[in-house]
C-alpha positions in Angstrom: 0.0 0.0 0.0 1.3 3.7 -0.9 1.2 6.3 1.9 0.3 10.6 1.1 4.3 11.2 0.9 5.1 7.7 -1.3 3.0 9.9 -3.9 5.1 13.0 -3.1 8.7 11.2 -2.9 8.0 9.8 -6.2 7.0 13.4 -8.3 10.0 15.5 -6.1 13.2 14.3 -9.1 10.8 15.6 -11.7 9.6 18.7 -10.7 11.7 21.7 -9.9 11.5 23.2 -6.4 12.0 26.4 -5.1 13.0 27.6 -1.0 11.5 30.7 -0.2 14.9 33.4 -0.7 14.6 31.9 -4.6 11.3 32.1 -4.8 11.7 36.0 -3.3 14.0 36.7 -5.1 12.3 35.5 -8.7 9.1 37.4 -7.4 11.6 40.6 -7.4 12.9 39.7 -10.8 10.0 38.9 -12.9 7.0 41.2 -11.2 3.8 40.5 -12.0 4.4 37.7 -14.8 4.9 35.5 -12.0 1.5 34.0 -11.2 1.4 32.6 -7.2 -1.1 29.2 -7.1 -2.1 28.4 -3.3 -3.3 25.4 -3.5 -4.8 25.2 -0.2 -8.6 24.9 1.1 -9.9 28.3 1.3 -10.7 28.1 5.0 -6.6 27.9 5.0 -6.0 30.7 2.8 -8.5 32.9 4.2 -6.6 32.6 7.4 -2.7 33.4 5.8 -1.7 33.6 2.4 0.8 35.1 0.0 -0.3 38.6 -1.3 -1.7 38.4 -4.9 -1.7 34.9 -4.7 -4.8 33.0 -6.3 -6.6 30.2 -4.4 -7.6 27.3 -6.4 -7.6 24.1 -4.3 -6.0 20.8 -5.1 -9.2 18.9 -5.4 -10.3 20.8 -8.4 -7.1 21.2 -9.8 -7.2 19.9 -12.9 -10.6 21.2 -14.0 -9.9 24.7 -13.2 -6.7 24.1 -15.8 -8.9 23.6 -18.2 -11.3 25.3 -20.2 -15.2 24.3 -20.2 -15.4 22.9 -16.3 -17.4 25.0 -13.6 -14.2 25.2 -12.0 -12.0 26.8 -14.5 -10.0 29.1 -13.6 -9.3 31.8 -17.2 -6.2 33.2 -15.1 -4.5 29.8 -14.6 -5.7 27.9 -18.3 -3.8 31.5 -19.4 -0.3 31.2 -17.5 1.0 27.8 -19.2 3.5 29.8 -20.6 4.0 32.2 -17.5 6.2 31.0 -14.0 3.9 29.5 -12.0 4.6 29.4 -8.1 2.9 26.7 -6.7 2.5 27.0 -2.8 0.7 25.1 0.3 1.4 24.7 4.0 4.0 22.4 4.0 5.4 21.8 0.2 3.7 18.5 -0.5 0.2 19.4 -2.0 2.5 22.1 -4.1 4.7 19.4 -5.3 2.3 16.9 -6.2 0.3 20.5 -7.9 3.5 21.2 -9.9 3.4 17.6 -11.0 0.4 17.4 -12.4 0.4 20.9 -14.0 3.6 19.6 -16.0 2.0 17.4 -17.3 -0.9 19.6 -18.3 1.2 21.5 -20.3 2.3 24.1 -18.4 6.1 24.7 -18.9 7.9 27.0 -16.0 6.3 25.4 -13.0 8.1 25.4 -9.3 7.1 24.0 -6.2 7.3 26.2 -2.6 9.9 24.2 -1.0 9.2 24.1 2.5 5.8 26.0 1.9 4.2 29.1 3.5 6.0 27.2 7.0 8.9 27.8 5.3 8.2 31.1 3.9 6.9 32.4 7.1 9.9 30.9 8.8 12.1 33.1 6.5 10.0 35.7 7.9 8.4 37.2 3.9 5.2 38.9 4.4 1.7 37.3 4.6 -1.5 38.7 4.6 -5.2 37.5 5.7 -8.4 36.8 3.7 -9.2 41.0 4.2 -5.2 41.5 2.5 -3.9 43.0 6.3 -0.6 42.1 7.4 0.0 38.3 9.8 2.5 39.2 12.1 5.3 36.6 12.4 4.1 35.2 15.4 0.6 34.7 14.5 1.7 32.7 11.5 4.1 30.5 13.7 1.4 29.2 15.9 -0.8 28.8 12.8 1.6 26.6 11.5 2.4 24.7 14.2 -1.0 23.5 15.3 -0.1 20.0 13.8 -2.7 17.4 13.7 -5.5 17.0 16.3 -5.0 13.4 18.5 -8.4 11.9 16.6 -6.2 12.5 13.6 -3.0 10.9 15.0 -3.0 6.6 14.3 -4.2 4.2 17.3 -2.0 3.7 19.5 
């Protein structure tokens, strides 16, 4: 049986990651062309996020890649031939995002190493669902909440 990171070892030699100072710095380079994908629930990005960044959600992914779906998203069909960040909490979900958008077609995509944990950790601005400022602290205890125990195994 494959286990949530098997899936996420196995896509990591094929996609190319990003830590957050590279990512920074590409922002700083490239401006706007860069698109930012969170691809977090919205109750998550409501909470913290990347300024600018748009939220489209793992689960509909692919649809919203597409055109002709309730869930596509014209912004993201229209950037397969702009850099696309790709960002979550932790750098999985972006990973396995990046992945799957490669093989959609889209041609400068990078994975959030480390994610917005990492990101934050680097101490790079984050806003909330209103667009004000999350102080650093904040954030931390955001993301390190962990798992709840009904989500941890049996012992």
């Amino acid at each position: 049986m494959k286990h949530y990171k098997d899936f996420v070892e196995e896509v990591l030699p094929g996609i190319r990651e990003l830590f957050p100072w590279d990512a920074e710095e590409m922002m700083k380079e490239k401006g706007d062309a860069v698109l930012v994908l969170d691809t977090r629930e919205p109750y998550e990005f409501d909470r913290m996020h990347i300024e600018g960044a748009l939220n489209v959600p793992r689960g509909i992914l692919e649809p919203a890649c597409e055109w002709g779906y309730e869930e596509t998203v014209p912004e993201l069909v229209q950037a397969r031939e702009r850099p696309v960040l790709v960002v979550c909490r932790s750098g999985n979900r972006s990973a396995l995002a990046a992945h799957v958008m490669q093989l959609m077609g889209y041609r400068e995509v990078y994975s959030l190493k480390t994610g917005l944990r990492g990101w934050n950790d680097y101490e790079l601005p984050l806003v909330d669902g209103a667009g004000n400022p999350v102080d650093i602290e904040t954030a931390d205890e955001y993301f390190n909440e962990g798992p709840r125990p009904e989500q941890l195994p049996p012992k």
